[in-house]
Residue frames relative to the residue before (quaternion, step in Angstrom):
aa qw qx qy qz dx dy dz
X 1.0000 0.0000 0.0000 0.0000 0.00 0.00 0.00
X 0.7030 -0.4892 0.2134 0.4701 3.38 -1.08 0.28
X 0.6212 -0.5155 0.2970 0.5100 3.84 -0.56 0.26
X 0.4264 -0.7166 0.4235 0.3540 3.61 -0.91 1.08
X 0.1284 -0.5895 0.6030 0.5219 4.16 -0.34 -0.52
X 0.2591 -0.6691 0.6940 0.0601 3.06 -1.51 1.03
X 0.7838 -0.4683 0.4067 0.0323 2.95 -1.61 0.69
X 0.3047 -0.8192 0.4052 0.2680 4.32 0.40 0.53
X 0.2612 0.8309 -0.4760 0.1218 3.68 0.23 0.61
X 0.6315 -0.6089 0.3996 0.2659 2.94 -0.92 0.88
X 0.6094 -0.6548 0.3007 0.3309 3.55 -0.49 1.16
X 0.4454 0.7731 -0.3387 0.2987 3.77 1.23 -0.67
X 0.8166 0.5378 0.0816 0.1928 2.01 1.06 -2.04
X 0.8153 0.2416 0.0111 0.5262 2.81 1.77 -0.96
X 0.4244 0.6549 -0.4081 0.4737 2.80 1.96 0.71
X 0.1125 -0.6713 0.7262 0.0965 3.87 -1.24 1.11
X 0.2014 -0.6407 0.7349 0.0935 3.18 -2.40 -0.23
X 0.6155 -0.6216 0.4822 -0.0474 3.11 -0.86 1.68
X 0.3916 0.7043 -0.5323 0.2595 3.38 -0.19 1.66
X 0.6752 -0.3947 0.4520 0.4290 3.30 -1.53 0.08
X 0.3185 -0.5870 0.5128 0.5394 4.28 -0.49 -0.09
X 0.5328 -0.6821 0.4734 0.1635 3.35 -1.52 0.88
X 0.8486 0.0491 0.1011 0.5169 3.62 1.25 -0.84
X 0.7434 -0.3428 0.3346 0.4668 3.59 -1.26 -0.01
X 0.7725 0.4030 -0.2760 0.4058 3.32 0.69 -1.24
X 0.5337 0.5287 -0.4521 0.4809 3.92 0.82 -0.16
X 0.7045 0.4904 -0.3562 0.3692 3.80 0.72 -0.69
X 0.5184 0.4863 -0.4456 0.5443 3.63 1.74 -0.70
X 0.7694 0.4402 -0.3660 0.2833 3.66 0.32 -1.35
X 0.4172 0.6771 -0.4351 0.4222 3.62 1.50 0.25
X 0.3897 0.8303 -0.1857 0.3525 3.42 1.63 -0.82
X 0.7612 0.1517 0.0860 0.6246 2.78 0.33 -2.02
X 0.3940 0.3956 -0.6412 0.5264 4.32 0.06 0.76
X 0.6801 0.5568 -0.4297 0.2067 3.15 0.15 -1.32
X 0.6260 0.5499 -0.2027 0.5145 3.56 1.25 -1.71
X 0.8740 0.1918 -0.2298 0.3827 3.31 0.49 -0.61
X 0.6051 0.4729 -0.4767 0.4277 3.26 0.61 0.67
X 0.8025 0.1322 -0.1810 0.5530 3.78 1.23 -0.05
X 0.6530 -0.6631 0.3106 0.1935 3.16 0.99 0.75
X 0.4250 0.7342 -0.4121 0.3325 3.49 1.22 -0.45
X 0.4769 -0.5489 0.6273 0.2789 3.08 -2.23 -0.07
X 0.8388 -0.3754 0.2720 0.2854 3.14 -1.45 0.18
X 0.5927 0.6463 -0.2670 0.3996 3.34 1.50 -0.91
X 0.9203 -0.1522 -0.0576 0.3557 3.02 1.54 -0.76
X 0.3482 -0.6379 0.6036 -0.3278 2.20 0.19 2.78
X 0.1406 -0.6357 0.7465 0.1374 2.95 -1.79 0.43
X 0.3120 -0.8123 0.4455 0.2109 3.51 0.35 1.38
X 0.5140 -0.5644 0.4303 0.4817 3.65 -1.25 0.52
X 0.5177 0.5360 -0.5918 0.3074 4.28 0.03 -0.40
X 0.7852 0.3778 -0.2623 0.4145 3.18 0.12 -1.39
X 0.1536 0.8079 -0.3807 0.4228 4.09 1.89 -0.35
X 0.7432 0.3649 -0.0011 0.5609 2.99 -0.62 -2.74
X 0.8647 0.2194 -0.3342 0.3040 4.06 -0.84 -0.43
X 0.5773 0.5392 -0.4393 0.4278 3.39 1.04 1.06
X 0.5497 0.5377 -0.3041 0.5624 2.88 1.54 -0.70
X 0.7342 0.5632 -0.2239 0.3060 3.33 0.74 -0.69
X 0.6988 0.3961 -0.0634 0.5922 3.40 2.17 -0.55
X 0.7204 -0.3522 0.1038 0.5884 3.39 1.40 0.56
X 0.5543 0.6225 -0.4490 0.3220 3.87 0.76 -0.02
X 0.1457 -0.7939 0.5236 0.2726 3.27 -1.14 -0.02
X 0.0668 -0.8305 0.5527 0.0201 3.59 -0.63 0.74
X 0.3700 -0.7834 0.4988 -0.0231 3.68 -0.29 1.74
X 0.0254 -0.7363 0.6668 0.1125 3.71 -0.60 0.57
X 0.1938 -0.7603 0.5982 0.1632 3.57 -1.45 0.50
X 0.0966 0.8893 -0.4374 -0.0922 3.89 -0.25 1.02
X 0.5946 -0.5102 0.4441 0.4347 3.79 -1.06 0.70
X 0.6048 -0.5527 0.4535 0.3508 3.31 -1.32 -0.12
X 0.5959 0.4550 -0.4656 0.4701 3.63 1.06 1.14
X 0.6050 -0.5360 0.2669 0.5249 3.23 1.55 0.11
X 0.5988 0.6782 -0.3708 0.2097 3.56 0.99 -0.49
X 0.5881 -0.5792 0.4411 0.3521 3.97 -1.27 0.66
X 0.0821 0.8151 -0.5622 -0.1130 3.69 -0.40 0.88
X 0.7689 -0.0357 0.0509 0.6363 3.56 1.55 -0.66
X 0.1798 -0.7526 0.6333 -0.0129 3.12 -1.36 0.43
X 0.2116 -0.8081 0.5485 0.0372 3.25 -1.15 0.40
X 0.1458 -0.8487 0.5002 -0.0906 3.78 0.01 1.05
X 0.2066 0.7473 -0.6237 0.0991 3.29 -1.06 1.11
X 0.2845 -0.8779 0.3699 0.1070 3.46 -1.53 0.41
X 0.4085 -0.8653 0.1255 0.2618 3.35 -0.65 0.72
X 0.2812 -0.8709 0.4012 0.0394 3.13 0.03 1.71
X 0.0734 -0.7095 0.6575 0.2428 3.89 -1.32 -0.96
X 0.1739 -0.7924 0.5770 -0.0945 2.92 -1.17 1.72
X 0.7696 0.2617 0.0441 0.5808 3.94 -0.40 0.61
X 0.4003 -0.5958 0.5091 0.4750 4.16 1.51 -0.02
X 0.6992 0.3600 -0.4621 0.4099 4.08 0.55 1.01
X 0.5085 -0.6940 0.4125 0.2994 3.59 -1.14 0.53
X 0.0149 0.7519 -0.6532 0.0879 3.44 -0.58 0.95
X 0.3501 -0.6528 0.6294 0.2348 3.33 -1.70 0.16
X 0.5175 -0.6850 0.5065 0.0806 2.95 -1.48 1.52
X 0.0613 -0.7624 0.6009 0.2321 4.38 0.77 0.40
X 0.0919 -0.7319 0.6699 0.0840 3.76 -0.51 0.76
X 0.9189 -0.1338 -0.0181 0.3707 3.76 0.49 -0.32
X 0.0136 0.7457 -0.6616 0.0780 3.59 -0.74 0.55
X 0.0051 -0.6891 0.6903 -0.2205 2.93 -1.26 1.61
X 0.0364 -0.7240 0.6886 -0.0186 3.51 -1.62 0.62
X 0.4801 -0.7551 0.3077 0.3235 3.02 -1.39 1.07
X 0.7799 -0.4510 0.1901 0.3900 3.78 -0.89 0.24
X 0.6144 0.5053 -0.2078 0.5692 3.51 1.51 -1.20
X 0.8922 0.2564 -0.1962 0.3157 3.46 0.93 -0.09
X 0.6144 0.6569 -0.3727 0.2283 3.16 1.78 1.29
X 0.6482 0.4543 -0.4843 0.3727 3.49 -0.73 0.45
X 0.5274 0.6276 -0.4660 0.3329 3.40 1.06 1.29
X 0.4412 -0.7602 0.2513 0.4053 3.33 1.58 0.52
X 0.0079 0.8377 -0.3915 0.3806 3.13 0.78 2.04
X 0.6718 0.3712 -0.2414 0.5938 3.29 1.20 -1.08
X 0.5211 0.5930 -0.3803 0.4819 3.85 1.46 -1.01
X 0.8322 0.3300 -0.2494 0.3694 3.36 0.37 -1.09
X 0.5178 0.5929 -0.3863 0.4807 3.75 1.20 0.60
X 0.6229 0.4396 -0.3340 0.5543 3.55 1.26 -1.20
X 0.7013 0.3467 -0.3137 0.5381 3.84 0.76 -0.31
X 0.4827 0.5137 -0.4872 0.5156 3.63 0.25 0.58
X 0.7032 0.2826 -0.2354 0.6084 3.83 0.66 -1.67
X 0.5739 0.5327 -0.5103 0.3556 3.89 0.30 -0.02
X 0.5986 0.6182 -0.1270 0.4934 3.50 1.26 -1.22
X 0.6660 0.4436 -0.2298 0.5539 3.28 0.95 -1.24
X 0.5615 0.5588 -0.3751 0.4814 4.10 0.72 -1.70
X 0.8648 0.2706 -0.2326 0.3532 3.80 -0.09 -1.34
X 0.6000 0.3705 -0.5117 0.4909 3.75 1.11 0.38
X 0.5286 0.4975 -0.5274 0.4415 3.86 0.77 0.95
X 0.2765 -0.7871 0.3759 0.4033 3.22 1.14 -0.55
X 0.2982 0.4998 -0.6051 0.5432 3.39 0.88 1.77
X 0.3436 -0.7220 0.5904 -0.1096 2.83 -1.55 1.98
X 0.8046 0.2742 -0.1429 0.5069 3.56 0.97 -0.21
X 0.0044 -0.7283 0.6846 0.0304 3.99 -1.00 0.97
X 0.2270 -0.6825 0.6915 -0.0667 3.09 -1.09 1.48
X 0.0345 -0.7169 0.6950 -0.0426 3.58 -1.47 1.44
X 0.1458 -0.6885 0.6224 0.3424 3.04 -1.32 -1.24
X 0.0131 0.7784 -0.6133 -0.1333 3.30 -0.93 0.10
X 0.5035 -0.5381 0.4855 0.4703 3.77 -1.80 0.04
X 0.5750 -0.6002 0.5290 0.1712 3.20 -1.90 1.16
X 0.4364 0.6048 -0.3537 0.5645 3.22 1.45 -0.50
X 0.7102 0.3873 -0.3940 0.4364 3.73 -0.19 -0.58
X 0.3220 -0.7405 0.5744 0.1343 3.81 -0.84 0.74
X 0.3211 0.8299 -0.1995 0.4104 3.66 2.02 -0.57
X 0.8283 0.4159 -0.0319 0.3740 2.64 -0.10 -2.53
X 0.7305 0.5652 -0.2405 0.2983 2.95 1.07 -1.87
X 0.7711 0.3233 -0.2263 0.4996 3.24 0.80 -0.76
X 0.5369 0.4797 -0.4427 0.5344 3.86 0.92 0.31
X 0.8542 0.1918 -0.2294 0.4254 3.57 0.80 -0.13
X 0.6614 0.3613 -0.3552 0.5531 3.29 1.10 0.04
X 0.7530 0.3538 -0.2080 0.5144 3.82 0.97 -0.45
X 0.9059 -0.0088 -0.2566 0.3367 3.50 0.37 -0.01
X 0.4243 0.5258 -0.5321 0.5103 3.30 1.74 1.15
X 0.4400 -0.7612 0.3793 0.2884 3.53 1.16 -0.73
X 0.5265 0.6419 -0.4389 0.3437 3.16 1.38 0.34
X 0.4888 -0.7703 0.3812 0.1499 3.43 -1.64 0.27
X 0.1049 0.8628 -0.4761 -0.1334 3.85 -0.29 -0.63
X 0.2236 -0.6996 0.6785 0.0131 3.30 -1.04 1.12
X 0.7806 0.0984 -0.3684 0.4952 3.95 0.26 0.59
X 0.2205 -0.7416 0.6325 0.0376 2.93 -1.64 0.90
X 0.3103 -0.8023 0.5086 0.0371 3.72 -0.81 1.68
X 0.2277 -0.7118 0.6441 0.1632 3.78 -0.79 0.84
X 0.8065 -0.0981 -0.0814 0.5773 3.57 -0.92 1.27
X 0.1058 -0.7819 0.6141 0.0178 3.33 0.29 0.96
X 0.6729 0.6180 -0.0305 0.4055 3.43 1.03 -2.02
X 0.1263 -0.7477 0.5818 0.2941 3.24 0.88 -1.40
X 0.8134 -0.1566 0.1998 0.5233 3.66 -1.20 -0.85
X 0.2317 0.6715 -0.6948 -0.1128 3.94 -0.85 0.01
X 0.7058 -0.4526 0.4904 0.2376 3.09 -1.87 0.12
X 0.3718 0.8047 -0.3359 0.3183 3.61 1.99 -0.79
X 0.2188 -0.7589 0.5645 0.2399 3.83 -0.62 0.61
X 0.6248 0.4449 -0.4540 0.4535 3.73 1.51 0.08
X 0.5384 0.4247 -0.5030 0.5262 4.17 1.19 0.10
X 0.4374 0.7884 -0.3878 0.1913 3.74 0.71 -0.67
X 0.7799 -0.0149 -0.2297 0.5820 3.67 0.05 2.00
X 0.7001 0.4070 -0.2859 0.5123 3.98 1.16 -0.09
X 0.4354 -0.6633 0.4565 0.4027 3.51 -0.89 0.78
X 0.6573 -0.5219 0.3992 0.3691 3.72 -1.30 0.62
X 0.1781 0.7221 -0.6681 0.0221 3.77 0.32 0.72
X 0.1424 -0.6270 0.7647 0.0434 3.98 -1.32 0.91
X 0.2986 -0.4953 0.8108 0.0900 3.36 -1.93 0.76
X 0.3779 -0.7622 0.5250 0.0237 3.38 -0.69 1.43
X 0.2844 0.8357 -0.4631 -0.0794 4.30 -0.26 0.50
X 0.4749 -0.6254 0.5604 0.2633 3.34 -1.58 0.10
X 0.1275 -0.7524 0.6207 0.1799 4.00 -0.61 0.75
X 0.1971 -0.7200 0.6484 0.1496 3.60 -0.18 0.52
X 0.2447 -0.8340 0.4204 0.2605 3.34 -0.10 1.06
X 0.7221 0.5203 -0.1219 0.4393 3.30 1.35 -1.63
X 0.4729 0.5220 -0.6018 0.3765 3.61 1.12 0.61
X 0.7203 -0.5367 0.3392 0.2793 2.96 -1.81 0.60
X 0.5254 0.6922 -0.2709 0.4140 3.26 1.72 -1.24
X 0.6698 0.3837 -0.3451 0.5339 3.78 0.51 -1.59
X 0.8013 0.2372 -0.4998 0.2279 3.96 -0.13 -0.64
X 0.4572 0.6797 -0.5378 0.1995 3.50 1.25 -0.59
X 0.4624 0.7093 -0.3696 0.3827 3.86 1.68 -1.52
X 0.7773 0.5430 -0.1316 0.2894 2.90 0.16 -1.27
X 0.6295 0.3910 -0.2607 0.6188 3.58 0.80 -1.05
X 0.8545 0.3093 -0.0740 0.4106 3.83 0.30 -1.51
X 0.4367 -0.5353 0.6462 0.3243 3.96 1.02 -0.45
X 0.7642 -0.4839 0.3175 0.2848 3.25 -1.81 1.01
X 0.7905 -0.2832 0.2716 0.4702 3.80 -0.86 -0.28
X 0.0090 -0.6683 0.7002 0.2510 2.91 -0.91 -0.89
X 0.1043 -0.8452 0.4455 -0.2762 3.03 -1.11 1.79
X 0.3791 -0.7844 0.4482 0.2005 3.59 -1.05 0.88
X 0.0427 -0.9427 0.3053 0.1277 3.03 0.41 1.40
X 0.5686 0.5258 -0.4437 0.4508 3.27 1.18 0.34
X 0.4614 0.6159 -0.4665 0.4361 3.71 1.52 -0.18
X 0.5795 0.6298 -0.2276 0.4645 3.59 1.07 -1.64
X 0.7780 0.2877 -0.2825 0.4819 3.71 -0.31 -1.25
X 0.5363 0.5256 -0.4755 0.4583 4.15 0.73 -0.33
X 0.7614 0.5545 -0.1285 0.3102 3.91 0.99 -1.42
X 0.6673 0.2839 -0.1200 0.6780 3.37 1.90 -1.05
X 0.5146 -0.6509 0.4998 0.2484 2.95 -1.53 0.42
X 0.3995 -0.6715 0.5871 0.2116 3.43 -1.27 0.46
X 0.0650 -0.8415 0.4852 0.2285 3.63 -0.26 0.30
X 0.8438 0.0962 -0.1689 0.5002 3.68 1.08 0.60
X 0.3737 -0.7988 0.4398 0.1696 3.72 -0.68 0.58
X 0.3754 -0.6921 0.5157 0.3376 3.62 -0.78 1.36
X 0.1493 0.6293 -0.7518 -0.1284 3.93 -1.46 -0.44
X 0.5146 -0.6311 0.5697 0.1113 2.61 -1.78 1.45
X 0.2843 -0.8010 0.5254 0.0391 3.44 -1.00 1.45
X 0.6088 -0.0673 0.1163 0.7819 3.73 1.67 -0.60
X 0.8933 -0.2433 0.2552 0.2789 3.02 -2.02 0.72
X 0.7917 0.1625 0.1030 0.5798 3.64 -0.37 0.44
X 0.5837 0.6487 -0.2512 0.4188 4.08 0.70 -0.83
X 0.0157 -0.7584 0.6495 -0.0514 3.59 -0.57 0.75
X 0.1514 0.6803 -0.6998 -0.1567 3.44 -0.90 0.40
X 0.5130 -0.5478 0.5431 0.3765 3.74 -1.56 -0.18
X 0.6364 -0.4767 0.5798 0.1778 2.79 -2.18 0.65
X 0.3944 -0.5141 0.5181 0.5583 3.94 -0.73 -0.60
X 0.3093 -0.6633 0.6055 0.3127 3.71 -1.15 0.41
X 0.8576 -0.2181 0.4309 0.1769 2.53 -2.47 0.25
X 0.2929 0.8542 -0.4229 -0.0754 3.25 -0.32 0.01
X 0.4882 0.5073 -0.2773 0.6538 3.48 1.73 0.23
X 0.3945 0.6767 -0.5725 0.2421 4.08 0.74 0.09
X 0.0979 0.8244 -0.5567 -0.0302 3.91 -0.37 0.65
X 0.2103 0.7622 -0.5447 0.2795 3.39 0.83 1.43
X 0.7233 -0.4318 0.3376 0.4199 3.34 -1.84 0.67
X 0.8040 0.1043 0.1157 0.5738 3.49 1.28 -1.69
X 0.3633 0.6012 -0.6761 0.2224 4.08 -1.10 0.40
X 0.8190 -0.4913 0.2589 -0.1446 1.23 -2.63 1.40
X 0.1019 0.7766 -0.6118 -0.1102 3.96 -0.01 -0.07
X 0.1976 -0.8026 0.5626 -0.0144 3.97 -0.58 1.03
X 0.1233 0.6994 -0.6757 0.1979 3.53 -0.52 1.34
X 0.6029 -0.6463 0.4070 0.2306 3.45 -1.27 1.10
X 0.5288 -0.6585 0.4190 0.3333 3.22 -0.76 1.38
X 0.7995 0.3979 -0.3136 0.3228 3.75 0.72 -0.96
X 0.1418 0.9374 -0.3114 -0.0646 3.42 1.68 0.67
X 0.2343 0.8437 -0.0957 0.4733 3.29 2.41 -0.23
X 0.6657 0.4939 -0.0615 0.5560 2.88 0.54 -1.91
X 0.6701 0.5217 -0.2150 0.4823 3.95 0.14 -1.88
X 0.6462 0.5059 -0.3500 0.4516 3.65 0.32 -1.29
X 0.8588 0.2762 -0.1740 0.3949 3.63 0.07 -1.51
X 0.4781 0.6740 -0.3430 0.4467 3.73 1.77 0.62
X 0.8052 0.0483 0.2200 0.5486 2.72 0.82 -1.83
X 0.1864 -0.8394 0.4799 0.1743 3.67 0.32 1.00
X 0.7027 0.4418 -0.3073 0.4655 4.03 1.16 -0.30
X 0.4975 0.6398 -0.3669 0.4567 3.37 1.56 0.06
X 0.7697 0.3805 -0.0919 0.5043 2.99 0.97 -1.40
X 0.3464 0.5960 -0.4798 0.5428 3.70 1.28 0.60
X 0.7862 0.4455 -0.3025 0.3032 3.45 0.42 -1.60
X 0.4651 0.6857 -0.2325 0.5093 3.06 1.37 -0.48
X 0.7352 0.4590 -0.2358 0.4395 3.39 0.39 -1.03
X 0.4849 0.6962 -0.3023 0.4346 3.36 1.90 -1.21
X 0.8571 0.3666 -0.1558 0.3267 3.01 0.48 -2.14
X 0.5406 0.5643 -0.4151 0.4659 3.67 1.49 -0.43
X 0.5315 0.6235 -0.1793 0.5447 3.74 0.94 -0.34
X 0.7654 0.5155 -0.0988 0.3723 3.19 0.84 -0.45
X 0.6002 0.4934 0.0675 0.6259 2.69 1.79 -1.93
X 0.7795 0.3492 -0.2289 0.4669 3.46 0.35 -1.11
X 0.6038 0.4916 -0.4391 0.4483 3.89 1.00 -0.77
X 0.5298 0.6554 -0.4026 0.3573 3.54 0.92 -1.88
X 0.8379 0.4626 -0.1126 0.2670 3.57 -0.16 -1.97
X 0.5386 0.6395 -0.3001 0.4592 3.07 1.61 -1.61
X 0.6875 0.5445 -0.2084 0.4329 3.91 0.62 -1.57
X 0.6497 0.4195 -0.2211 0.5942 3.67 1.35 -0.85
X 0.4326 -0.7644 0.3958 0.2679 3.97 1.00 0.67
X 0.1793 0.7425 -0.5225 0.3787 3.08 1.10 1.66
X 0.0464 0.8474 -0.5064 -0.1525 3.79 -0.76 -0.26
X 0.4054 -0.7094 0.4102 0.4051 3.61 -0.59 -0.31
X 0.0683 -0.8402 0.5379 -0.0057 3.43 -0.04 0.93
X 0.8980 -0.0301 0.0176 0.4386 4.48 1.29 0.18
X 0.1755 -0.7878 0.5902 -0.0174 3.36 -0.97 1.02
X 0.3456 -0.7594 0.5452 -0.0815 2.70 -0.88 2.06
X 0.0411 0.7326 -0.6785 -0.0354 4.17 -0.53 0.42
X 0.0751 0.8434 -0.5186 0.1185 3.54 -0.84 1.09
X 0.0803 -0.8683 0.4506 0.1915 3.60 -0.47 0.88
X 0.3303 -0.6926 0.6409 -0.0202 3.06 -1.50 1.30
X 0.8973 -0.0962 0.2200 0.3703 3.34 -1.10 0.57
X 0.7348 -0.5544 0.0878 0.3808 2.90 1.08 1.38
X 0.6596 0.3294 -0.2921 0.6092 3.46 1.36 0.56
X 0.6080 -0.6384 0.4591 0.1101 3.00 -1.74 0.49
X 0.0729 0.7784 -0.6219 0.0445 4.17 -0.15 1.23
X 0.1448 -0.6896 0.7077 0.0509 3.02 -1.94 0.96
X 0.1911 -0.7722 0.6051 -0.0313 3.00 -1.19 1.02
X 0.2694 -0.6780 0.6429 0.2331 3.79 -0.83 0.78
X 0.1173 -0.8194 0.5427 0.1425 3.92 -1.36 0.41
X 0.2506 -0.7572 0.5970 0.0866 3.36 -0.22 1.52
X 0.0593 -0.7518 0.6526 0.0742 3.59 -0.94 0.55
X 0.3908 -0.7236 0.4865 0.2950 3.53 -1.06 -0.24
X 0.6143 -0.6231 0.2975 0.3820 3.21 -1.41 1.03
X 0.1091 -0.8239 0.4508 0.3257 3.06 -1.03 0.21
């Protein structure tokens, strides 16, 4: 996403270190991130026992501490098999509030990447909500993974105050760890790019208009676009819309649903998320490319 503005802190402060969890008590304090980074109930916790016997049977589960030793995030994944090969399933990464936008979560997905390829497992599959404008571009733009299927209520019901009135749609992806592309991300950050050269070159397949202040609704989309690459355009503050307008942010949910099954079936995938500012505001754009 566009660069965050961060905050001046004293390096102490905002330096972590990358480890395995050391003890019992890091798996309770996994507990409580959990609560506070999604709000949830108990029901659905992933308690530390059940924690400690994945790790213990092929998962990997990453702790991130401050420079007093304390848990601020972590990153959790399992160990799964996709296609008759063994891969790891990242089911959850979380960080604590005081300590994002300091490339913490970045520096966990590269830890379990680091960890995945000294097992000799080349691929972490997740999922995340399309609805988040966040995710999308932390995991499809600047981890570099992709996804070509998209799941309505994947989740079902949670207790989560970010699933809270929308069904649990997830964009399913694949990190290929060992492509050149995901480490080049990594070492250097996405492209760099002319984005007004870009949005003139690809198509858009649908047009936001503002309905109130801050309010996006969609256009009908595209649905016959049979380019190499295009554009799908949802409002960066889609967040924002959701906790305004709960029938706004349905349609949305409609039209991502739409788009992503439609394209997905037409051996499209999503493969990047572009945020770009224009005239004094802020567009996001998903980028479906074709297989090749």
């Amino acid at each position: 996403m566009a660069p965050a503005v961060r905050r001046k802190k004293r390096k102490d402060e905002i330096k972590v270190t990358i480890a395995p969890f050391r003890n019992l008590t890091d798996y309770k304090t996994c507990e409580d991130i959990q609560r506070e980074v999604w709000h949830c109930q108990d029901i659905d916790i992933v308690p530390a026992p059940m924690l400690l016997v994945a790790s213990r049977t092929g998962g990997i589960i990453l702790g991130a501490y401050n420079s007093l030793g304390e848990l601020v995030g972590f990153a959790f994944s399992l160990l799964g098999v996709a296609g008759g090969k063994p891969v790891q399933h990242s089911y959850m990464l979380a960080v604590r509030a005081a300590y994002r936008n300091f490339d913490v979560a970045f520096k966990l997905k590269a830890a379990q990447r680091k960890e995945s390829l000294k097992r000799k497992i080349s691929m972490i599959n997740s999922s995340f909500d399309p609805m988040q404008p966040l995710n999308a571009y932390f995991t499809l733009g600047k981890l570099g993974a992709w996804a070509d299927l998209y799941e309505e209520n994947f989740c079902g019901e949670t207790t989560s105050q970010l699933d809270r009135g929308l069904p649990t749609d997830r964009l399913l992806t694949h990190w290929n760890l060992a492509d050149a592309e995901v480490a080049r991300r990594l070492e250097t950050g996405p492209p760099r790019r002319d984005y007004r050269k870009d949005l003139k070159q690809r198509q858009i397949i649908n047009q936001l208009t503002e309905v109130a202040p801050g309010m996006m609704s969609c256009s009908p989309v595209k649905l016959n676009c049979t380019a190499p690459q295009f554009l799908f355009e949802v409002p960066y503050n889609l967040q924002e819309i959701k906790n305004r307008d709960l029938g706004i942010a349905l349609e949305w949910q409609g039209k991502m649903r739409q788009v992503f099954r439609h394209y997905f079936k037409k051996d499209y995938m999503a493969v990047d998320f572009w945020v770009i500012e224009q005239d004094g505001r802020l567009r996001a754009f998903y980028i479906l490319a074709k297989k090749k």
